[in-house]
C-alpha positions as CSV (number, residue, x, y, z in Angstrom):
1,X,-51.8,149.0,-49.9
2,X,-48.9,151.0,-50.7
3,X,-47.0,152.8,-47.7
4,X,-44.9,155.8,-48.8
5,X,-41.7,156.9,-46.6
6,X,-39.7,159.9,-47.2
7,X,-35.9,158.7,-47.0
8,X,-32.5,159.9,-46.7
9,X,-29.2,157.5,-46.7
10,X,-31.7,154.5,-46.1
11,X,-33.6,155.8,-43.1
12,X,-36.5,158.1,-42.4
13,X,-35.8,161.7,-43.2
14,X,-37.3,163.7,-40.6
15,X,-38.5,166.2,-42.8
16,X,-41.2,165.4,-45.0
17,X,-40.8,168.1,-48.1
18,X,-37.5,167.8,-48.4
19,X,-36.4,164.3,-48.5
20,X,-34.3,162.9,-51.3
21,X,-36.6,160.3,-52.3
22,X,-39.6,158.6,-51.6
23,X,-39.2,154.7,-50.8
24,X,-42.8,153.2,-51.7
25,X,-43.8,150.2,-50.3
26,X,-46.2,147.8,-51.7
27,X,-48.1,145.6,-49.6
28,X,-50.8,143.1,-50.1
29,X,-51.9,140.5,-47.3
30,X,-50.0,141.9,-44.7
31,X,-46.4,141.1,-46.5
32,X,-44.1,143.5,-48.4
33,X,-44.0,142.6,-51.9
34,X,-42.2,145.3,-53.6
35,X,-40.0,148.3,-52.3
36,X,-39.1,150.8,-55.0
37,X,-37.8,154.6,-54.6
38,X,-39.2,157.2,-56.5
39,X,-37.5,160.9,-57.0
40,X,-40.0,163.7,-56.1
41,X,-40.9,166.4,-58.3
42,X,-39.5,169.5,-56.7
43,X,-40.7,170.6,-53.5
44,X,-43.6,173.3,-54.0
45,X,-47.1,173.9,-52.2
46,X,-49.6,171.1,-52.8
47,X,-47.1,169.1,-55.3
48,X,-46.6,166.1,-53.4
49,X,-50.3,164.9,-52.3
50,X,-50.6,165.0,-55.8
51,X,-47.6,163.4,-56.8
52,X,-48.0,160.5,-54.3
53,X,-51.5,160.4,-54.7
54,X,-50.8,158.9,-58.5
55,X,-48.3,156.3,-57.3
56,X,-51.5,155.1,-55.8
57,X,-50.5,155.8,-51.8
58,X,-52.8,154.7,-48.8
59,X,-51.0,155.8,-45.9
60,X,-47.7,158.1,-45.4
61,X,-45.1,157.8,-43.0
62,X,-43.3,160.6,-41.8
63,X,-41.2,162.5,-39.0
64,X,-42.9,165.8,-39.6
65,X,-45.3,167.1,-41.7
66,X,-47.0,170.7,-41.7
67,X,-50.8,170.6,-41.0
68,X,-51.9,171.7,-44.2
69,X,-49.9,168.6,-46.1
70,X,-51.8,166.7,-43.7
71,X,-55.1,167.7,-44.5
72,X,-54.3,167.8,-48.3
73,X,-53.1,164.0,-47.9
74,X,-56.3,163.4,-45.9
75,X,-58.9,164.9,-48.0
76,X,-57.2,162.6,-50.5
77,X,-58.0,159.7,-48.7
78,X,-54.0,158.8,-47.5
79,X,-53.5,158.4,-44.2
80,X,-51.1,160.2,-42.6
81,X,-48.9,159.1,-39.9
82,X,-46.7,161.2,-38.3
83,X,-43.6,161.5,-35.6
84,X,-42.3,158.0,-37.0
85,X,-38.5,157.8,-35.3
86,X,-35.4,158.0,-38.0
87,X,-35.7,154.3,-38.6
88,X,-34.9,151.8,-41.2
89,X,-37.9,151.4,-44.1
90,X,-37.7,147.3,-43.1
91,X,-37.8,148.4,-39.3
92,X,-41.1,151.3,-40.3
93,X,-43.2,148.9,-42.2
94,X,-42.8,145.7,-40.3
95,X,-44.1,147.9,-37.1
96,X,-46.7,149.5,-38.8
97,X,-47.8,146.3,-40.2
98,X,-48.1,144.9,-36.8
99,X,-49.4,147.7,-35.3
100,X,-46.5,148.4,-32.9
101,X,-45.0,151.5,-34.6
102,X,-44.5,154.4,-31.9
103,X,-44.9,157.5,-32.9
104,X,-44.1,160.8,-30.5
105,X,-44.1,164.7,-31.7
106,X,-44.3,165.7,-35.2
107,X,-41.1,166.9,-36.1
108,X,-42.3,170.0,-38.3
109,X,-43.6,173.5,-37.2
110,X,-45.5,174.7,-39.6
């Protein structure tokens, strides 16, 4: 599984679309086996399902997220998680992975 988090000076940036990079997370058996960052392509309309979809993503976590990113990412097959706090990538993943990560509102309008 690989677990994708937009990130901004090491922590969750809030705003999915416009985040400096993506830190990608690969996991198999439960445990983090590699973290990498990748640089997005510029931020347009439909660019980044894409994009993320050929790092081979399976779920996305994010502050905010506009609803048609959402479905894009979901007709894809990636799940979408959003209204993740401004947390660490560690702090993210271990509380997805044990099924303690709290979520509240998503954090984008549109």
């Amino acid at each position: 599984m690989k677990i994708a988090i937009p990130t901004a000076n090491g922590k969750l940036a809030m705003h999915f679309g416009h985040c400096e990079k993506f830190t990608i997370v690969n996991v198999k058996n439960n445990k983090v086996v590699s973290i990498d960052d990748a640089v997005p392509p510029p931020h347009e309309p439909d660019v980044l399902p894409k994009w993320l979809g050929e790092q081979n993503v399976n779920v996305i976590i994010a502050g905010g997220m506009g609803i048609r990113a959402q479905n894009l990412f979901e007709t894809n097959n990636i799940k979408v998680i959003v209204g993740a706090p401004a947390d660490s990538v560690d702090n993210l993943v271990a509380a997805f992975l044990d099924n303690s990560l709290e979520t509240g509102d998503n954090a984008c309008n549109h």
